[in-house]
DSSP file (Angstrom, degrees, kcal/mol; ACC not computed):
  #  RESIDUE AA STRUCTURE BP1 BP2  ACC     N-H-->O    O-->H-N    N-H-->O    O-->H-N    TCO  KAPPA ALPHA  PHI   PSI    X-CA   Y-CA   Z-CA
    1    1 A X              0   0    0      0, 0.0     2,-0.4     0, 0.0    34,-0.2   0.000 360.0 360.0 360.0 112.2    3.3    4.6  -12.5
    2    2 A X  E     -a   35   0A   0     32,-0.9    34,-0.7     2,-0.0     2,-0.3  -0.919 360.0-165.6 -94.3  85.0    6.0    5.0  -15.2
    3    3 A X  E     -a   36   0A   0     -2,-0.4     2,-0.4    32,-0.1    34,-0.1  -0.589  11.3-152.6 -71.0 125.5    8.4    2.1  -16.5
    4    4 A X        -     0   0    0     32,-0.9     7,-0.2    -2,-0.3    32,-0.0  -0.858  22.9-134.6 -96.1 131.0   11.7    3.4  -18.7
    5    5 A X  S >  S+     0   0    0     -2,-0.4     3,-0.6     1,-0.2     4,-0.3   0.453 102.0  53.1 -44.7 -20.1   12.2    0.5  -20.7
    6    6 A X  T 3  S+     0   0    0      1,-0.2     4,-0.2     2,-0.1    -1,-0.2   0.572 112.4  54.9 -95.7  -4.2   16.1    0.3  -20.3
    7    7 A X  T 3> S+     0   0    0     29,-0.1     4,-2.9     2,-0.1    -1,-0.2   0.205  74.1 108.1-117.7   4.2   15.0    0.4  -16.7
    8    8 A X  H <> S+     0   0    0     -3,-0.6     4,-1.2     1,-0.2     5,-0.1   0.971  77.0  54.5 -72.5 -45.3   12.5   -2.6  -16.6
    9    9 A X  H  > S+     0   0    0     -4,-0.3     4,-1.8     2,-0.2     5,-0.3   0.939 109.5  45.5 -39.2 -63.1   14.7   -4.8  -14.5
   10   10 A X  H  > S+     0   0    0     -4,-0.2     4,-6.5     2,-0.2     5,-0.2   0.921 112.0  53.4 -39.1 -54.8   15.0   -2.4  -12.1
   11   11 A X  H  X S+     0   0    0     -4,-2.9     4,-1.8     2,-0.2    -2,-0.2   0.901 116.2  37.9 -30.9 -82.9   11.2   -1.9  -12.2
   12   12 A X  H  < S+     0   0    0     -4,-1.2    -1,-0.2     2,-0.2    -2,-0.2   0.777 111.7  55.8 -12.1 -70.0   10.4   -5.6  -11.7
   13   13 A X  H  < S+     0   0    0     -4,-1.8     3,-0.3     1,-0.2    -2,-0.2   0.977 113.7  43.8 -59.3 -58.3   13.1   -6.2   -9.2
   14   14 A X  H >< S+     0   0    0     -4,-6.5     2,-1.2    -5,-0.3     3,-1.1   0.922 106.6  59.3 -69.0 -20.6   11.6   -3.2   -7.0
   15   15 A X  T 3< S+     0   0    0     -4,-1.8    -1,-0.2     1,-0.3     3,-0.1  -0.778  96.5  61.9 -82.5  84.6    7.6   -4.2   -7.5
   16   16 A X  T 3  S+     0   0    0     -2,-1.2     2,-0.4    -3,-0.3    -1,-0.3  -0.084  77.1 116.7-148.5   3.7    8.3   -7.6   -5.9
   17   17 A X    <   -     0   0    0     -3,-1.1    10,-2.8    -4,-0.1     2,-0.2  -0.832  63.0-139.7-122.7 104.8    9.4   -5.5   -2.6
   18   18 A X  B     -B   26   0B   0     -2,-0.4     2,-0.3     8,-0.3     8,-0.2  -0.350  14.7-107.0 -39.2 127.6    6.8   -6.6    0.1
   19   19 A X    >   -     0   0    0      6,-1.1     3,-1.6     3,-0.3     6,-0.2  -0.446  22.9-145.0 -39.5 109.4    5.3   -4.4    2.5
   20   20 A X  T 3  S+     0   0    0     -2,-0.3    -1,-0.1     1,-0.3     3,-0.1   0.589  95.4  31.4-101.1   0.8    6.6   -5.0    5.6
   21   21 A X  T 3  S+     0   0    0      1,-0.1    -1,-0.3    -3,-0.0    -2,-0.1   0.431 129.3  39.5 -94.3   0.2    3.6   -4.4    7.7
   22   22 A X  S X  S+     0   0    0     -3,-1.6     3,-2.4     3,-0.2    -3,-0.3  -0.424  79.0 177.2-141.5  47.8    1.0   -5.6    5.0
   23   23 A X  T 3  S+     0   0    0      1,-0.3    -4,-0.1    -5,-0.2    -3,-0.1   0.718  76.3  68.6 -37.0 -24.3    3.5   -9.1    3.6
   24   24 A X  T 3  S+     0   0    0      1,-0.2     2,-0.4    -6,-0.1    -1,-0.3   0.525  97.7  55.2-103.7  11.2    0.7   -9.9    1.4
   25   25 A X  S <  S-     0   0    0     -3,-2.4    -6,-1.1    -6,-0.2    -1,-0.2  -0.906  75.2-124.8-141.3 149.7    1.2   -6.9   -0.8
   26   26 A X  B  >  -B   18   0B   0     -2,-0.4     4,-2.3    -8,-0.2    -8,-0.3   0.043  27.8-115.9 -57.9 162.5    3.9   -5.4   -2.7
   27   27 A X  T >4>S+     0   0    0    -10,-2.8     3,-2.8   -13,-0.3     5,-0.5   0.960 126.7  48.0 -60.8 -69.7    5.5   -1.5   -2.6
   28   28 A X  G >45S+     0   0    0    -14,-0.4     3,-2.8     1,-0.3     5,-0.2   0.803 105.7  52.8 -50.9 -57.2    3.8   -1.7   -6.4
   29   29 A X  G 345S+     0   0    0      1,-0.3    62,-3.0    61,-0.1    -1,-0.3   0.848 112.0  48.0 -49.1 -20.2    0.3   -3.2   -5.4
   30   30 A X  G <<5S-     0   0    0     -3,-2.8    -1,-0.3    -4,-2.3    -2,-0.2   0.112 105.9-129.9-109.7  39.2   -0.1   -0.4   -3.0
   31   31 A X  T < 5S+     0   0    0     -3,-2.8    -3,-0.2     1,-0.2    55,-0.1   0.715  81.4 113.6  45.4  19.5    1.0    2.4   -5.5
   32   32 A X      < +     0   0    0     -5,-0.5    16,-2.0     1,-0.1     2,-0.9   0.213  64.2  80.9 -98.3  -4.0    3.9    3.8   -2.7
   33   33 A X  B     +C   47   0C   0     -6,-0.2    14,-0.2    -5,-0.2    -1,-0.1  -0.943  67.5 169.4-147.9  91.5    6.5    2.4   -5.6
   34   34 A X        -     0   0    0     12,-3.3   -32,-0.9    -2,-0.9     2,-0.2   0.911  51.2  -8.7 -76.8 -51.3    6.1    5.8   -8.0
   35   35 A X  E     -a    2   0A   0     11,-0.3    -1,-0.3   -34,-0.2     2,-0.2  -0.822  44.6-165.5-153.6 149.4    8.9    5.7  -10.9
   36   36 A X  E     +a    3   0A   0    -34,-0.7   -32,-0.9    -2,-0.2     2,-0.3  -0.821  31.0 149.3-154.8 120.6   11.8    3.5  -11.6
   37   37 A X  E     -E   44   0D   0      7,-2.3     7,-5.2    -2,-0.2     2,-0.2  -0.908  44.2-114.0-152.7 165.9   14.2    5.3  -14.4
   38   38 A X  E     -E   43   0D   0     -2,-0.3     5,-0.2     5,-0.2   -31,-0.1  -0.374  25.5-160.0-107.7 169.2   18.2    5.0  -14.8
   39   39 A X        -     0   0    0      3,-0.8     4,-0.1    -2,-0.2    -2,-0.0  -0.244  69.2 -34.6-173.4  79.2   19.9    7.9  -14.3
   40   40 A X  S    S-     0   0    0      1,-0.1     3,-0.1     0, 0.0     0, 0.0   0.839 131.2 -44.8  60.7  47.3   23.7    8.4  -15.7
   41   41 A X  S    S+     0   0    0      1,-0.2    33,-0.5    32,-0.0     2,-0.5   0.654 123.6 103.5  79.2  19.2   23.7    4.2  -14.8
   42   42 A X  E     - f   0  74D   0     31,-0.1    -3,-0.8     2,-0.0     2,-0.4  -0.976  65.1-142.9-102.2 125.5   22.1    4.4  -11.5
   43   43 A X  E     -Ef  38  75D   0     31,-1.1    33,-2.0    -2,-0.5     2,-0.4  -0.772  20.2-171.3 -84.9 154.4   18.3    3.4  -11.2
   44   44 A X  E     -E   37   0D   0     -7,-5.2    -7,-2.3    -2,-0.4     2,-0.5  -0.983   9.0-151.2-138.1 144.4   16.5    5.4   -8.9
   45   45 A X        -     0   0    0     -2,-0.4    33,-0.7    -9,-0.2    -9,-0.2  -0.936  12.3-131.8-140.3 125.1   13.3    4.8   -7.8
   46   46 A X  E     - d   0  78C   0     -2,-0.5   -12,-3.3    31,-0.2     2,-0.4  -0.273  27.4-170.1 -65.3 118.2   10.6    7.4   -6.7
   47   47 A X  E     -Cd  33  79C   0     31,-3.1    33,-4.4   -14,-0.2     2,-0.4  -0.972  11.8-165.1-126.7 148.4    9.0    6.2   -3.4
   48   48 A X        -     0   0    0    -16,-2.0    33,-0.1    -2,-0.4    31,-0.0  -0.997  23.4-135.4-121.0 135.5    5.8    8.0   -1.9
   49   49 A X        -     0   0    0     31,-0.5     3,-0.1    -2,-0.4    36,-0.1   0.146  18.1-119.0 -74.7-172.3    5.5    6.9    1.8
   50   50 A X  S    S-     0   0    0      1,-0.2     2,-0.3    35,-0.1    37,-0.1   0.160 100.4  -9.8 -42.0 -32.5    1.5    5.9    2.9
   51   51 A X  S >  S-     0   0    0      1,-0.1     3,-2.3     3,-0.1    -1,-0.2  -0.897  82.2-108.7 176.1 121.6    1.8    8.8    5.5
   52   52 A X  T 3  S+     0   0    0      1,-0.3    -1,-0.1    -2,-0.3     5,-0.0   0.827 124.0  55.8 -52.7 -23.2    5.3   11.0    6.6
   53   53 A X  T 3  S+     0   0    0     -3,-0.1     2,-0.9     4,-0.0    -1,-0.3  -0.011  75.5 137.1 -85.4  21.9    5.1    9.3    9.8
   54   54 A X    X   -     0   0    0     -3,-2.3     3,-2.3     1,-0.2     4,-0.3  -0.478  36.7-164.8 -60.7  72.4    5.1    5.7    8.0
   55   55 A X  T 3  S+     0   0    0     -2,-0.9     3,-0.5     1,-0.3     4,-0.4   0.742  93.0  58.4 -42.8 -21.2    7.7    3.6   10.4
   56   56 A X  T 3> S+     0   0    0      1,-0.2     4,-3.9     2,-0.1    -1,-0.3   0.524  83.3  92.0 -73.0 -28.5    7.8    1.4    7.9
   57   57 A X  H <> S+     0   0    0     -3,-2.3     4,-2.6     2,-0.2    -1,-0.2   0.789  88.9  41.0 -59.6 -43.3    9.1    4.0    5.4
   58   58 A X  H  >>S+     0   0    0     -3,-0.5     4,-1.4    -4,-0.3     5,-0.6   0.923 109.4  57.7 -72.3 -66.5   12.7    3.6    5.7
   59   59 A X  H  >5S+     0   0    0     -4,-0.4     4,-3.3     1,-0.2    -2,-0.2   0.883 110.4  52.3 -18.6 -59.3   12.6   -0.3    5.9
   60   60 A X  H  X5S+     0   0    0     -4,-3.9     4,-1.4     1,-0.2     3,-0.5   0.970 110.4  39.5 -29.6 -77.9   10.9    0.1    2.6
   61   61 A X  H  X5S+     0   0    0     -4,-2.6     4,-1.9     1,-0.3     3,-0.2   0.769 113.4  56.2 -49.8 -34.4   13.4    2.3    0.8
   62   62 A X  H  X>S+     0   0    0     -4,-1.4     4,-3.1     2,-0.2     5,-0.5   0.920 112.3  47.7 -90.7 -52.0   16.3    0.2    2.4
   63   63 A X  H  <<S+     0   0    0     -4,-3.3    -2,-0.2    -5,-0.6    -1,-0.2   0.743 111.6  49.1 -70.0 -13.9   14.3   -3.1    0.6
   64   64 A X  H  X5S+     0   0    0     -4,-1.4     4,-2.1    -3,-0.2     5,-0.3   0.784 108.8  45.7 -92.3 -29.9   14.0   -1.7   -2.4
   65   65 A X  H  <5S+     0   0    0     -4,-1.9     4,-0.5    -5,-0.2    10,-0.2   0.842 111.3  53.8 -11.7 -70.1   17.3   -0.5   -2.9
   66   66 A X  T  X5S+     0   0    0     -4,-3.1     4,-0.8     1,-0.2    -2,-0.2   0.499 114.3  52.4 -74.0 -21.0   18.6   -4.1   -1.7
   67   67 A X  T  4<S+     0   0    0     -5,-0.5     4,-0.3     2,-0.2    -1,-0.2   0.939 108.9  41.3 -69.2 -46.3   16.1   -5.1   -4.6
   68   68 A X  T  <>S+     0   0    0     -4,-2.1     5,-3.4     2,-0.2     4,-0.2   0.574 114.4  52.1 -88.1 -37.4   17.3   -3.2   -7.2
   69   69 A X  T >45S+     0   0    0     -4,-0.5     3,-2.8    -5,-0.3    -2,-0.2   0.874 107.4  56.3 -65.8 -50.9   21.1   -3.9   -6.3
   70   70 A X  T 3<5S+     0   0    0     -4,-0.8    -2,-0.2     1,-0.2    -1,-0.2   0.846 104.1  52.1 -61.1 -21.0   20.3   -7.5   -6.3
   71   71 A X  T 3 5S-     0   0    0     -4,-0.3    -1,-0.2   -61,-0.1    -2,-0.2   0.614 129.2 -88.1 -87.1 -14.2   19.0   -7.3   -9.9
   72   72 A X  T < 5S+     0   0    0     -3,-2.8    -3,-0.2     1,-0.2     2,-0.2   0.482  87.9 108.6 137.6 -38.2   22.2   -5.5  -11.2
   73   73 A X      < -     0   0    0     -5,-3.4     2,-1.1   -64,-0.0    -1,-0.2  -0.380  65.6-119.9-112.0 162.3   21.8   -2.3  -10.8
   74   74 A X  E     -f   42   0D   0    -33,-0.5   -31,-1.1    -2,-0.2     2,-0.1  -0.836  47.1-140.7-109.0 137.4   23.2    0.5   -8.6
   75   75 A X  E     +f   43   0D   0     -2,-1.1     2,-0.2   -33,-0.3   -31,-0.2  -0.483  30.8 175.0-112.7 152.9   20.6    2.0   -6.8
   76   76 A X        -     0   0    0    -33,-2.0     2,-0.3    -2,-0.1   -31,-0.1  -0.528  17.5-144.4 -85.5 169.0   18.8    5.3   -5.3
   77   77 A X        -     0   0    0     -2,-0.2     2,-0.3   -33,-0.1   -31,-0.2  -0.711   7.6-168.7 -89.8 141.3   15.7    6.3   -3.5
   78   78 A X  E     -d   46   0C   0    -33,-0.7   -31,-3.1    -2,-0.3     2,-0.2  -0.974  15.2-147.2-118.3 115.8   14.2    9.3   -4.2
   79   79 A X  E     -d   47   0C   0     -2,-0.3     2,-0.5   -33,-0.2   -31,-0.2  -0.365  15.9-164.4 -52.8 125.3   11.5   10.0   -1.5
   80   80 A X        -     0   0    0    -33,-4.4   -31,-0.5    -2,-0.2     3,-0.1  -0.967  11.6-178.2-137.3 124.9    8.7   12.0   -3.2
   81   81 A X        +     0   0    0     -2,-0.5     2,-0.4     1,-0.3     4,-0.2   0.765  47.0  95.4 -76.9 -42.9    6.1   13.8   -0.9
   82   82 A X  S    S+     0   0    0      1,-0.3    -1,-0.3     2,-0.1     2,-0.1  -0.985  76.5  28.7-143.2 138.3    3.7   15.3   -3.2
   83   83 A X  S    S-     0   0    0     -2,-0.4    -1,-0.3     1,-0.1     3,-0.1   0.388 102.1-121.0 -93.0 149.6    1.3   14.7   -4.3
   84   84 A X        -     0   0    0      1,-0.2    -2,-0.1    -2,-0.1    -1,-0.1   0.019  35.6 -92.4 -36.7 127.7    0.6   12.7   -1.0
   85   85 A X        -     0   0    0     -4,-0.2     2,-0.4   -36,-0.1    -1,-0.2  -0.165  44.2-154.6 -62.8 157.7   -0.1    9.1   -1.4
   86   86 A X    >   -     0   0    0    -55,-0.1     3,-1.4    -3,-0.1     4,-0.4  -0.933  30.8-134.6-134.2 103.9   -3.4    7.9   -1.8
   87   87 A X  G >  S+     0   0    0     -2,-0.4     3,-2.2     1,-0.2    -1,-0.1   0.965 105.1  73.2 -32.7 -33.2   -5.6    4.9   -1.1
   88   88 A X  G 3  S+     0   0    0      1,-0.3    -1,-0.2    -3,-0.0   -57,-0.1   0.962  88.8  71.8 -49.4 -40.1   -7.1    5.5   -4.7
   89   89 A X  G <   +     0   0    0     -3,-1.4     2,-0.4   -59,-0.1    -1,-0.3   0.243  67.4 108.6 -73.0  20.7   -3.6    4.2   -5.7
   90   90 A X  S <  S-     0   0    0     -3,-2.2   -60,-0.2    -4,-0.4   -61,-0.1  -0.673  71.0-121.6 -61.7 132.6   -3.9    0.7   -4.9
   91   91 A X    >>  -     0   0    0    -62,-3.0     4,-1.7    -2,-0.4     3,-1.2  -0.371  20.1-114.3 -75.8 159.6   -4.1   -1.5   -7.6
   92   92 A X  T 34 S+     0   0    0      1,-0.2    -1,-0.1     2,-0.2    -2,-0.0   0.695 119.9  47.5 -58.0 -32.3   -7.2   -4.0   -8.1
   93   93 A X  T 34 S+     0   0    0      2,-0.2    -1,-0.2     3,-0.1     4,-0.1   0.392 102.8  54.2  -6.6 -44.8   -4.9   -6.5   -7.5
   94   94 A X  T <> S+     0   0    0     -3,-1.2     4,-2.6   -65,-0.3     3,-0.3   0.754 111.4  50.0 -89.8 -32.3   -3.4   -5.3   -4.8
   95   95 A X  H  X S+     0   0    0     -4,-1.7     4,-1.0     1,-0.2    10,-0.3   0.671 106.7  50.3 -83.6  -9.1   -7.0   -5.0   -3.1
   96   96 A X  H  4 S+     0   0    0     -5,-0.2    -1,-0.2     2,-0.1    -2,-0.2   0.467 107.3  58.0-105.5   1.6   -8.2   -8.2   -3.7
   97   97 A X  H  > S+     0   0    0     -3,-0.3     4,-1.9    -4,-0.1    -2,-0.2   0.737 109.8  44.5 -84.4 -46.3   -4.6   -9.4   -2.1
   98   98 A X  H  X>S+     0   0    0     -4,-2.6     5,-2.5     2,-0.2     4,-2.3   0.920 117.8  44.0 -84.7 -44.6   -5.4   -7.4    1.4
   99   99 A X  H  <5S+     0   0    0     -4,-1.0     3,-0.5     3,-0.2    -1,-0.2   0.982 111.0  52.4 -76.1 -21.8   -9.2   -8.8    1.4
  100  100 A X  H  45S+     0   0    0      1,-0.2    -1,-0.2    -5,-0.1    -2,-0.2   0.981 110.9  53.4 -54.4 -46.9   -7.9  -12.5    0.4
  101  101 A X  H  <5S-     0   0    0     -4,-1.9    -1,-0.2     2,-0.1    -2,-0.2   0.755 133.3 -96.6 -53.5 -28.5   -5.6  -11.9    3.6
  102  102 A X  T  <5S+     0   0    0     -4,-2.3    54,-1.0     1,-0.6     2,-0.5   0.628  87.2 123.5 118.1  33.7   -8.5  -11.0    5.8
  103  103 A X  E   < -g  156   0E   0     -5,-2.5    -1,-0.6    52,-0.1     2,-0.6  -0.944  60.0-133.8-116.0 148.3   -8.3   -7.2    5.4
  104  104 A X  E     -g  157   0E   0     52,-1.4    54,-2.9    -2,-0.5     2,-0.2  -0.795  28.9-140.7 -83.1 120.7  -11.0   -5.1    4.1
  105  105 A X        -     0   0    0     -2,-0.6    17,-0.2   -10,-0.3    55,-0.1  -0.484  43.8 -59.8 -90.0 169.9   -9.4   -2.8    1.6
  106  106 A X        -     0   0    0     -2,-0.2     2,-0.6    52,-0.2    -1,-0.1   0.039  52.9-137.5 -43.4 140.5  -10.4    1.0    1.3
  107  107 A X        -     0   0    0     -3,-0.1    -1,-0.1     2,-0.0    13,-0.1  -0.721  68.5  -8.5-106.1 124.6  -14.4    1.3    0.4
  108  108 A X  S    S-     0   0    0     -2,-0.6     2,-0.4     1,-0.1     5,-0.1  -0.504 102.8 -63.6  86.2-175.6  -15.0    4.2   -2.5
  109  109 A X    >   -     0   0    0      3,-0.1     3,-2.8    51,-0.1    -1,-0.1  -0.915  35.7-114.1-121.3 137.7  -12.5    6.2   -3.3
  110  110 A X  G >  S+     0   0    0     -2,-0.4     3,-0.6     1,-0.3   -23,-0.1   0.699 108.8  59.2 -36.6 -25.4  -10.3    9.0   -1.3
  111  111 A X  G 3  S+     0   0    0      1,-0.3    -1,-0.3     0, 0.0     2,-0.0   0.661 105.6  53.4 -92.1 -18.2  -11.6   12.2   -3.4
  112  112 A X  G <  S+     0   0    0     -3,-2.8     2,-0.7     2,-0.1    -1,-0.3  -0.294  73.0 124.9-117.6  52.9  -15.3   11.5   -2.3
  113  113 A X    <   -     0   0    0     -3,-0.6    -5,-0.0    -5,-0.1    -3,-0.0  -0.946  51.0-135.1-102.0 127.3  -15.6   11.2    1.4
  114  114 A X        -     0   0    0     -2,-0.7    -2,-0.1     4,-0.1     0, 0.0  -0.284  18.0-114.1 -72.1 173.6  -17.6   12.9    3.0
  115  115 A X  S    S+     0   0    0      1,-0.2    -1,-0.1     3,-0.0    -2,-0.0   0.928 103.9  12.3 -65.4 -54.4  -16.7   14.6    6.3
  116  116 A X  S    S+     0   0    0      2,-0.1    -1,-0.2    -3,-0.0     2,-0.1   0.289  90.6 137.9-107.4  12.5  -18.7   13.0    8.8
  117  117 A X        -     0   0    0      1,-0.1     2,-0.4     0, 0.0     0, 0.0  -0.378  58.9-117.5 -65.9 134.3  -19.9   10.3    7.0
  118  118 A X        -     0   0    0     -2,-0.1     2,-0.9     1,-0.1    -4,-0.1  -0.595  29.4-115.3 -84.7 152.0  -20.0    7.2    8.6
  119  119 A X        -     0   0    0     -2,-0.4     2,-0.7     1,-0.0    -1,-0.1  -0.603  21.5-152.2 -88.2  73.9  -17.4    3.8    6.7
  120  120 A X        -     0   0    0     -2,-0.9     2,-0.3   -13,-0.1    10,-0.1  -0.691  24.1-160.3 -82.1 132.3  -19.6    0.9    5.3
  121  121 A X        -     0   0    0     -2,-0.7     2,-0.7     8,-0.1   -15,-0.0  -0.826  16.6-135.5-106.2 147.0  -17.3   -1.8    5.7
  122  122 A X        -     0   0    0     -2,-0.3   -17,-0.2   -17,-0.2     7,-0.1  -0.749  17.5-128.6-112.2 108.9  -17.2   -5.0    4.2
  123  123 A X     >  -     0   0    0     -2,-0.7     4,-0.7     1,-0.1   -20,-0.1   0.341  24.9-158.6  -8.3  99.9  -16.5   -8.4    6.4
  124  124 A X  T  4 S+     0   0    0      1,-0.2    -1,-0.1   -22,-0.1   -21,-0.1   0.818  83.0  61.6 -74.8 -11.6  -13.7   -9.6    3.9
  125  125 A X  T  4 S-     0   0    0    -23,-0.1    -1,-0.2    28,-0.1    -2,-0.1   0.908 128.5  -1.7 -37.1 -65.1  -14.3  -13.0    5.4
  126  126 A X  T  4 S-     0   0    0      0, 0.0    -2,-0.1     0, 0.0    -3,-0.1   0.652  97.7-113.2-126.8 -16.8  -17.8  -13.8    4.6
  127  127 A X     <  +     0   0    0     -4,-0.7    -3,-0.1     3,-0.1    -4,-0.1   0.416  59.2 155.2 119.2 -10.4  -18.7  -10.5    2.8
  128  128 A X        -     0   0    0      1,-0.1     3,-0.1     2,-0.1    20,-0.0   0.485  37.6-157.7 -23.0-166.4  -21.0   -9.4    5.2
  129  129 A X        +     0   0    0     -7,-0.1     2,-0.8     0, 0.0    -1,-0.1  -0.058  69.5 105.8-134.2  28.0  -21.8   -5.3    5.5
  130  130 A X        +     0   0    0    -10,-0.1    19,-1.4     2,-0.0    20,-0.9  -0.975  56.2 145.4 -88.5  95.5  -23.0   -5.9    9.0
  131  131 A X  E     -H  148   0E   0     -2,-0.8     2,-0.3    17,-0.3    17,-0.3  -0.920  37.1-165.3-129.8 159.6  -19.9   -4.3   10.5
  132  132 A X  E     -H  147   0E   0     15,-2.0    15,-1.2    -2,-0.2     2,-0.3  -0.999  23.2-120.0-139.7 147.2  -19.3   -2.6   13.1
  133  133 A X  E     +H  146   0E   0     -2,-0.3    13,-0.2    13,-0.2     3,-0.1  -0.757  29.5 173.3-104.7 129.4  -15.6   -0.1   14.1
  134  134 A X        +     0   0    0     11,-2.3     2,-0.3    -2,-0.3    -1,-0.2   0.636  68.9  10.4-100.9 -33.1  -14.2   -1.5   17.2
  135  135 A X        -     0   0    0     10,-1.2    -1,-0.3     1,-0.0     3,-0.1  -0.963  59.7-140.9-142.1 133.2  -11.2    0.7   17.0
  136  136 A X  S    S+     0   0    0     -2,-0.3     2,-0.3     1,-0.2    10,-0.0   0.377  99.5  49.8 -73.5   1.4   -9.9    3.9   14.7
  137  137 A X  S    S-     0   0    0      5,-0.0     7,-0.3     8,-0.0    -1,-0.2  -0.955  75.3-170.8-159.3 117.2   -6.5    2.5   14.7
  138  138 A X        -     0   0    0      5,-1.9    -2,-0.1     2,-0.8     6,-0.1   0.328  64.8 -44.2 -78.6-154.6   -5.9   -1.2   13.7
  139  139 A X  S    S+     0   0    0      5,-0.1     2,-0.2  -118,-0.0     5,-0.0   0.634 136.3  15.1 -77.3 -16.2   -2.5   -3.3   14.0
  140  140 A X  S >  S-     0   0    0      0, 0.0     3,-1.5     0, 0.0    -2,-0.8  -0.906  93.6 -98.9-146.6-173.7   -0.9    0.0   12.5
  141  141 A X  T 3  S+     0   0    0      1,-0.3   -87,-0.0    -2,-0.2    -2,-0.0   0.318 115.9  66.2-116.0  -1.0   -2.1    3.6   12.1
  142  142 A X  T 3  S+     0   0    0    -91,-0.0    17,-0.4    -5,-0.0    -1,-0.3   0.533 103.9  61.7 -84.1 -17.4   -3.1    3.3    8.3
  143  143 A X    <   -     0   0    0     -3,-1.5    -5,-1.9    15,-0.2     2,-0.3  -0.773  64.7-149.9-120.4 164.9   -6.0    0.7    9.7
  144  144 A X  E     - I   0 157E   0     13,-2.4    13,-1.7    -7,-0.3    -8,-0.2  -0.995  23.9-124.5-134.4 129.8   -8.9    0.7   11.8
  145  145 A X  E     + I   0 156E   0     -2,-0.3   -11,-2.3    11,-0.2   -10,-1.2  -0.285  37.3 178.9 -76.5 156.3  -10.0   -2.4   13.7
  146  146 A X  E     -HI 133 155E   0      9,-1.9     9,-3.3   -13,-0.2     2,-0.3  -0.952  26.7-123.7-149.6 179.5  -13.7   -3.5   13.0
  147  147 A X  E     -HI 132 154E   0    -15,-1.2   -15,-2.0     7,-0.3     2,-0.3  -0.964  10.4-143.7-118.5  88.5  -16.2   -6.1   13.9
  148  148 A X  E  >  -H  131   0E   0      5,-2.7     4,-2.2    -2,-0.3   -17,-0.3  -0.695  20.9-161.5 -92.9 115.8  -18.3   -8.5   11.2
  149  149 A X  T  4 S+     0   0    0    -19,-1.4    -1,-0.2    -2,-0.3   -18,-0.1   0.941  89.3  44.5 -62.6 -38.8  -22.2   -8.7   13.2
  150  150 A X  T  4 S+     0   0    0    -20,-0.9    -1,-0.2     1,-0.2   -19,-0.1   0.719 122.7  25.2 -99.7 -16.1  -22.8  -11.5   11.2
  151  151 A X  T  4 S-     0   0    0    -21,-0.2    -1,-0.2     2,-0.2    -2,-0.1   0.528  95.0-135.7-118.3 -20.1  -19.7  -14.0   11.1
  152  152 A X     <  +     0   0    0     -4,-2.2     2,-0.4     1,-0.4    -3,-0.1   0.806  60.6 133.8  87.7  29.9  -18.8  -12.3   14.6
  153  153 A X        -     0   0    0     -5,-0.1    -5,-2.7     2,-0.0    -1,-0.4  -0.914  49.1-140.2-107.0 135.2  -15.1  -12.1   13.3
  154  154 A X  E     + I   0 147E   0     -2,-0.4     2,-0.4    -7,-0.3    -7,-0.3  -0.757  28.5 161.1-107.8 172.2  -13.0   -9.0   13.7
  155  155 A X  E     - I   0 146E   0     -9,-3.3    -9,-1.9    -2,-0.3     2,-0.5  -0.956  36.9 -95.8-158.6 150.3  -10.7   -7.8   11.1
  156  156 A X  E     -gI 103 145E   0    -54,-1.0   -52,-1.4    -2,-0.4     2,-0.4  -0.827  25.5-154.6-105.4 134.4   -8.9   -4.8   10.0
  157  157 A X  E     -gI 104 144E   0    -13,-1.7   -13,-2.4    -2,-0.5     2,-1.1  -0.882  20.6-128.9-125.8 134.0  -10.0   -2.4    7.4
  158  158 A X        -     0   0    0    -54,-2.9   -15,-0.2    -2,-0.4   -52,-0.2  -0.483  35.2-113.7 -99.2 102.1   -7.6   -0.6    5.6
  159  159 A X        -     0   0    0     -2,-1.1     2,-0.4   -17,-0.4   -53,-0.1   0.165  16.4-126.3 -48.5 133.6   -8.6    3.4    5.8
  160  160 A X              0   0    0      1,-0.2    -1,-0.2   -55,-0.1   -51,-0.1  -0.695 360.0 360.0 -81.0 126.9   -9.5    5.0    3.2
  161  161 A X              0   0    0     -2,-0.4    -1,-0.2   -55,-0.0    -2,-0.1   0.401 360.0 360.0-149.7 360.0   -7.3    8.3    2.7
């Protein structure tokens, strides 16, 4: 994550940009919101998608734009592939935002999973780690639904990738 100083307004104006499948965090908390730098009076801001098949991805680019315009500026997106976004880039912030909502956010980090290793989740309700995966695919394709044994609530936990 880079901030140009002559470019912090822009910056700002685009990390406020909710998610629009995940409302309770921003393009910034979930690290998808790369660079924001001026560019012969333009700000352009580097977006990395969650996944190339994101639906969400243009609605994004479109909000941050509309963000970045609203602040003042005239705006870009530049879509950036690689390297491929990463749970690891979620902010501490941004992860204590998804479990306050009643998601479990990604357990460990992406560069250490094992292959066949089974996902302790933790209940973001009551905190449990008597969970159990109801589902591989939550309310979109980035989550997986699971089960709390002990509070008997289910919930979605946000895959670690």
């Amino acid at each position: 994550m880079v901030v140009h100083l002559d470019a912090s307004r822009a910056w700002e104006a685009a990390a406020r940009v909710p998610d629009p499948e995940v409302p309770c965090v921003t393009v910034a908390d979930l690290g998808i919101l790369r660079d924001v730098r001026l560019e012969d009076g333009v700000a352009v801001a580097d977006v990395t998608p969650t996944y190339s098949g994101c639906p969400a991805t243009l609605a994004i680019e479109l909000a941050i734009e509309a963000a970045m315009r609203d602040a003042g500026y005239d705006a870009r997106i530049n879509r950036v592939l690689s390297p491929a976004w990463t749970t690891d880039w979620i902010t501490e912030e941004g992860r204590e935002k998804l479990r306050a909502y009643g998601i479990a956010p990604p357990e460990g980090s992406a560069s250490k999973l094992a292959l066949f290793g089974a996902t302790e989740v933790t209940c973001p309700r009551c905190g449990s780690r008597q969970t159990e995966r109801i589902s591989e695919f939550g309310s979109t394709a980035c989550k997986a639904q699971y089960r709390c044994r002990s509070c008997a609530e289910p919930f979605d936990y946000f895959k670690c990738i």
